[in-house]
RONU-612085 format. One record per atom (N, C-alpha, C): x, y, z. Coordinates in steps of 0.1 Angstrom, whole numbers, padded with zeros to 4 digits, always signed. Example, Ala and Ser with C-alpha at 12.3 -4.5 7.8 and 13.67 -1.06 7.14 Angstrom:
<nodes>
+0132-0057+0078/+0123-0045+0078/+0132-0033+0078/+0128-0022+0071/+0137-0011+0071/+0129+0000+0079/
</nodes>
This chain:
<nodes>
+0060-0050-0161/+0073-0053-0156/+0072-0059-0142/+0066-0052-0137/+0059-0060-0119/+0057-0073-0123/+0047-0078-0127/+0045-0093-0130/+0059-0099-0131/+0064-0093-0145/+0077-0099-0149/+0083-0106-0136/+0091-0097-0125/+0093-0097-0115/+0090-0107-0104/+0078-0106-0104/+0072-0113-0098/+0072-0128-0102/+0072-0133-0114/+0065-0144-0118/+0086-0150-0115/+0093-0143-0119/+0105-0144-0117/+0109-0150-0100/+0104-0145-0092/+0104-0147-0080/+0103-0157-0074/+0089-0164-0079/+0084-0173-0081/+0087-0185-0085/+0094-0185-0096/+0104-0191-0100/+0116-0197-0092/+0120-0186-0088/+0135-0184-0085/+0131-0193-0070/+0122-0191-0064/+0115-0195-0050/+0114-0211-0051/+0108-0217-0061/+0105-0233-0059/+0120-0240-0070/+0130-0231-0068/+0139-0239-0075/+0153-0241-0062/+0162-0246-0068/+0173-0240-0062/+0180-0230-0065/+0186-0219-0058/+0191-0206-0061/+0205-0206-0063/+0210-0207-0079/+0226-0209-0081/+0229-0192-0073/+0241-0190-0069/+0248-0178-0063/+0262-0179-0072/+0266-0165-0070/+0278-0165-0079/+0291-0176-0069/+0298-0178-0077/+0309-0180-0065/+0316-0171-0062/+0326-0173-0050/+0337-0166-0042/+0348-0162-0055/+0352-0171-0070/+0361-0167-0074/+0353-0166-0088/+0342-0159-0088/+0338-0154-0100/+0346-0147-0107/+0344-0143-0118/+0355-0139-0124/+0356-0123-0122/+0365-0119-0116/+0366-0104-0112/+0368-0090-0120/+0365-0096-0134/+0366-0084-0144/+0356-0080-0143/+0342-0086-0140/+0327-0080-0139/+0328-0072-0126/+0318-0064-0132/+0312-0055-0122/+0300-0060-0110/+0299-0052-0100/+0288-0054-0090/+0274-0062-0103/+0269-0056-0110/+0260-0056-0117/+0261-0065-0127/+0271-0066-0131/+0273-0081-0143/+0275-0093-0131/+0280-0091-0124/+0282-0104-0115/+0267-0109-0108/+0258-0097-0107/+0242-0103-0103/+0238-0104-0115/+0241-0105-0125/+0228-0104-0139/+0233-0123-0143/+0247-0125-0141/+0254-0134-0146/+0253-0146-0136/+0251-0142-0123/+0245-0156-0117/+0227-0161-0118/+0218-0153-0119/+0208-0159-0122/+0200-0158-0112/+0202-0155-0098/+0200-0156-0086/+0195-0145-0082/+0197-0132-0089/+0191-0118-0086/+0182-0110-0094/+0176-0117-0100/+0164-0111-0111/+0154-0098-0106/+0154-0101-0094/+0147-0091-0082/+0154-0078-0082/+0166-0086-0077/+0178-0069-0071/+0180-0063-0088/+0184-0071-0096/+0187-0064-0105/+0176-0058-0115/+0163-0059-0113/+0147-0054-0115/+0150-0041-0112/+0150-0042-0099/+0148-0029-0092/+0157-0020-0086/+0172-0022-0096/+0183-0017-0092/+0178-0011-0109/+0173-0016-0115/+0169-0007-0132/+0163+0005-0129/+0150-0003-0121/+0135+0006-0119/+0144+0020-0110/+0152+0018-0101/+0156+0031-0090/+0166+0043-0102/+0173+0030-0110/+0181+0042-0120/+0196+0037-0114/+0199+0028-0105/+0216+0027-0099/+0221+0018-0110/+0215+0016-0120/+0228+0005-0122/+0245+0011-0133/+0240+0026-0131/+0253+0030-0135/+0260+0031-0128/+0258+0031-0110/+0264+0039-0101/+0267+0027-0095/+0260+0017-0094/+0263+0003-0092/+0277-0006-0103/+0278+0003-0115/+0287-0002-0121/+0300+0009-0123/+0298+0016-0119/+0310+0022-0116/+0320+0021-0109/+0331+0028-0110/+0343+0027-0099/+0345+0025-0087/+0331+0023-0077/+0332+0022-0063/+0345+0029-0059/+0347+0019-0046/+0341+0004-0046/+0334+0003-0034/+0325-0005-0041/+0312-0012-0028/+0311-0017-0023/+0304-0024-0014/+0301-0037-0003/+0284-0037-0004/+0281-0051-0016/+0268-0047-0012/+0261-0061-0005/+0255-0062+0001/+0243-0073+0008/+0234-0068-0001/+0238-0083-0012/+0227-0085-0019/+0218-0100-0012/+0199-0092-0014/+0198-0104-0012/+0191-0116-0027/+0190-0126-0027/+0185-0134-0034/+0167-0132-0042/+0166-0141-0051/+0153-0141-0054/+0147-0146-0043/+0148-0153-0036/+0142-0159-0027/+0142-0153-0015/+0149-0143-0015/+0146-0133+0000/+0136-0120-0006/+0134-0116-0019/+0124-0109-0023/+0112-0116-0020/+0110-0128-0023/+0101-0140-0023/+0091-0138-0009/+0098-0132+0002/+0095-0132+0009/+0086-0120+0020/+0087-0114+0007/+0078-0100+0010/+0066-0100+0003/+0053-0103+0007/+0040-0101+0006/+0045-0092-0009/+0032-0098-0019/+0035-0094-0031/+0025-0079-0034/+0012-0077-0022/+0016-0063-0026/+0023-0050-0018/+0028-0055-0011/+0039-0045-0009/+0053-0043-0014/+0052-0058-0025/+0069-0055-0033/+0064-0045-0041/+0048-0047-0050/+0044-0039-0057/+0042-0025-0053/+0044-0022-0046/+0038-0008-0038/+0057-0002-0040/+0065-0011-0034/+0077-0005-0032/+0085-0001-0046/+0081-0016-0056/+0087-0012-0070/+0082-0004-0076/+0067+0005-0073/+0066+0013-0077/+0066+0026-0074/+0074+0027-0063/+0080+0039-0059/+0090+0040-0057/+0100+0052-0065/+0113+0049-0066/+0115+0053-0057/+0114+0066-0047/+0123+0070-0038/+0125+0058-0024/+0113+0053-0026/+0114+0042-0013/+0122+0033-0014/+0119+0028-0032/+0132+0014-0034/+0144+0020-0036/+0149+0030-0038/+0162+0039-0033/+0169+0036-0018/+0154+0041-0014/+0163+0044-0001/+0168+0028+0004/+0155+0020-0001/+0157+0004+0002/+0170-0001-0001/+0172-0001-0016/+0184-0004-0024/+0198+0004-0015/+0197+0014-0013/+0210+0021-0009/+0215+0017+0004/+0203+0013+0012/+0202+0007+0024/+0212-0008+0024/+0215-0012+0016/+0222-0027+0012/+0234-0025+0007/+0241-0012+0005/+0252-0008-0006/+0258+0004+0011/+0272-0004+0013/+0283+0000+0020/+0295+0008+0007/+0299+0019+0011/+0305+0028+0006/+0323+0018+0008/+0332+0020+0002/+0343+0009+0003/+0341-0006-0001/+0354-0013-0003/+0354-0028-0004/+0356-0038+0013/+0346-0038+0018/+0345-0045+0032/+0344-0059+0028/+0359-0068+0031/+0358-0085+0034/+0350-0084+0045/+0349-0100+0044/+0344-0109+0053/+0351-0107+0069/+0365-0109+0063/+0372-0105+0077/+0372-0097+0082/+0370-0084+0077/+0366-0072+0083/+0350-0071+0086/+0343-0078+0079/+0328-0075+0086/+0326-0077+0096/+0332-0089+0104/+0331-0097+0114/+0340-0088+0126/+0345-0080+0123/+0351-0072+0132/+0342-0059+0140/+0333-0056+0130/+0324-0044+0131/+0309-0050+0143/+0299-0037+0146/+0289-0037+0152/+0279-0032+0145/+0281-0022+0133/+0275-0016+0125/+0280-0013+0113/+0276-0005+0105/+0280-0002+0092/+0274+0008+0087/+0281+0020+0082/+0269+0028+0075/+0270+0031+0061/+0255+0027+0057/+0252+0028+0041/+0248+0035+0036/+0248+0035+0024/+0248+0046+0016/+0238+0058+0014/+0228+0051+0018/+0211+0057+0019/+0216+0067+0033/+0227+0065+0043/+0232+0073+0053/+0224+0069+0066/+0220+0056+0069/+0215+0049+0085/+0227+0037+0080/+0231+0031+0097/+0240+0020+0097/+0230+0010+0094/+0237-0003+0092/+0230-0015+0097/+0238-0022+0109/+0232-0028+0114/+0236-0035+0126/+0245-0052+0120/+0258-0049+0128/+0262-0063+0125/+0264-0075+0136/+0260-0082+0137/+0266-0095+0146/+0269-0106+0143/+0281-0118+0149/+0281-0126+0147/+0277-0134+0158/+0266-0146+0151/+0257-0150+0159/+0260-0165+0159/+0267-0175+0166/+0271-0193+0164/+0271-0189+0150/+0287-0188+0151/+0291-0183+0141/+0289-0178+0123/+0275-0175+0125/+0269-0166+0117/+0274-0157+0119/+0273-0148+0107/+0270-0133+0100/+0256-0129+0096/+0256-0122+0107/+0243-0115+0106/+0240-0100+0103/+0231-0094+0095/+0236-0079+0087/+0218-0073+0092/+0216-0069+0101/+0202-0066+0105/+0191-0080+0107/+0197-0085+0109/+0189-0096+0111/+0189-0107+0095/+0195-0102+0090/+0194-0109+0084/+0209-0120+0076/+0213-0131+0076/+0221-0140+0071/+0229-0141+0061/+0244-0135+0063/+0255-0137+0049/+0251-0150+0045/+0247-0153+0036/+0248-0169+0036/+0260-0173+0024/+0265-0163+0017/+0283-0168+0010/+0284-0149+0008/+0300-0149+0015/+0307-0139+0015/+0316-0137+0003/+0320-0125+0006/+0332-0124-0006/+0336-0128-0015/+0320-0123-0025/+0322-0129-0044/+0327-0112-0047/+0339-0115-0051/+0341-0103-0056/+0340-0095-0066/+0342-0084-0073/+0336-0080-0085/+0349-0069-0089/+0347-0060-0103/+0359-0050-0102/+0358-0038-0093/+0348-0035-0089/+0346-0025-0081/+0339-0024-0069/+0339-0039-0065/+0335-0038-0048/+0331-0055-0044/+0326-0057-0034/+0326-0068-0030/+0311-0072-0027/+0305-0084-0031/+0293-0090-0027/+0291-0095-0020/+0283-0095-0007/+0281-0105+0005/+0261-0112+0005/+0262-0120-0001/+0248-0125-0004/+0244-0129+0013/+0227-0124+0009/+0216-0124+0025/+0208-0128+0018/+0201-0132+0034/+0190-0144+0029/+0175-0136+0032/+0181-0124+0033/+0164-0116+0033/+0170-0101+0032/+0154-0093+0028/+0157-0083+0025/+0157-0072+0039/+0167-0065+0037/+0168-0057+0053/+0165-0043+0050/+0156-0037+0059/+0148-0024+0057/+0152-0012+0066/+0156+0001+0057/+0157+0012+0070/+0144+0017+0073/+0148+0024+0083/+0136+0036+0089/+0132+0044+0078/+0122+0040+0074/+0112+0051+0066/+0103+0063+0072/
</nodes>
């Protein structure tokens, strides 16, 4: 499965990375809306491997900073392997990206932090007029889903372990 992942990454890395759009269609869930754009082979790997994708498809509603194949892409391949193979760490990783409520764009941009689900904030700023979520880049806000809202990042953002 690692390979899988991997080789996927890889992939997903020397192409261009379609993202869902802003007016996807909003009968899908958090989880059908990453499986259905193509762009999250990674998140949605390892949203299997941790066991969330029922909780991810349920009634929220969420706010998650997902990031891309190509922000996985960017973590030394063996430490993705080290992470996918331990669930409690890619838990706390995963949870670490998933805001409790449906937080727009407009309202992110209001805040200084956020606290997620794993229970540490993340840090928000808006930077020349970026959105920034721990250092890392909304790069398209508010694709929304039936039970919460997606804000795509351009890397993967880590709590205190």
């Amino acid at each position: 499965m690692v390979m899988n992942i991997l080789s996927s990454v890889a992939v997903a890395a020397s192409m261009m990375v379609a993202t869902p759009e802003k007016d996807q269609d909003p009968s899908m869930n958090i989880v059908e809306v990453a499986v259905s754009a193509g762009s999250f082979n990674t998140l949605v790997a390892a949203v299997q491997a941790a066991g969330l994708v029922e909780t991810l498809s349920g009634e929220g509603p969420f706010t998650v900073f997902a990031p891309t194949d190509e922000a996985f892409a960017q973590i030394p391949e063996d430490q993705l392997n080290a992470l996918l193979a331990d669930k409690e760490a890619l838990t706390a990783v995963l949870t670490y990206h998933v805001v409790a409520g449906k937080v727009m764009a407009e309202d992110v941009v209001k805040l200084t932090s956020a606290e997620t689900v794993n229970g540490q904030s993340v840090d928000i700023q808006v930077m020349d007029g970026k959105v920034m979520v721990d250092g890392a880049e909304v790069i398209t806000a508010d694709v929304e889903a039936s039970n919460g809202v997606i804000h795509i990042i351009n890397k993967v953002i880590l709590p205190d372990m």
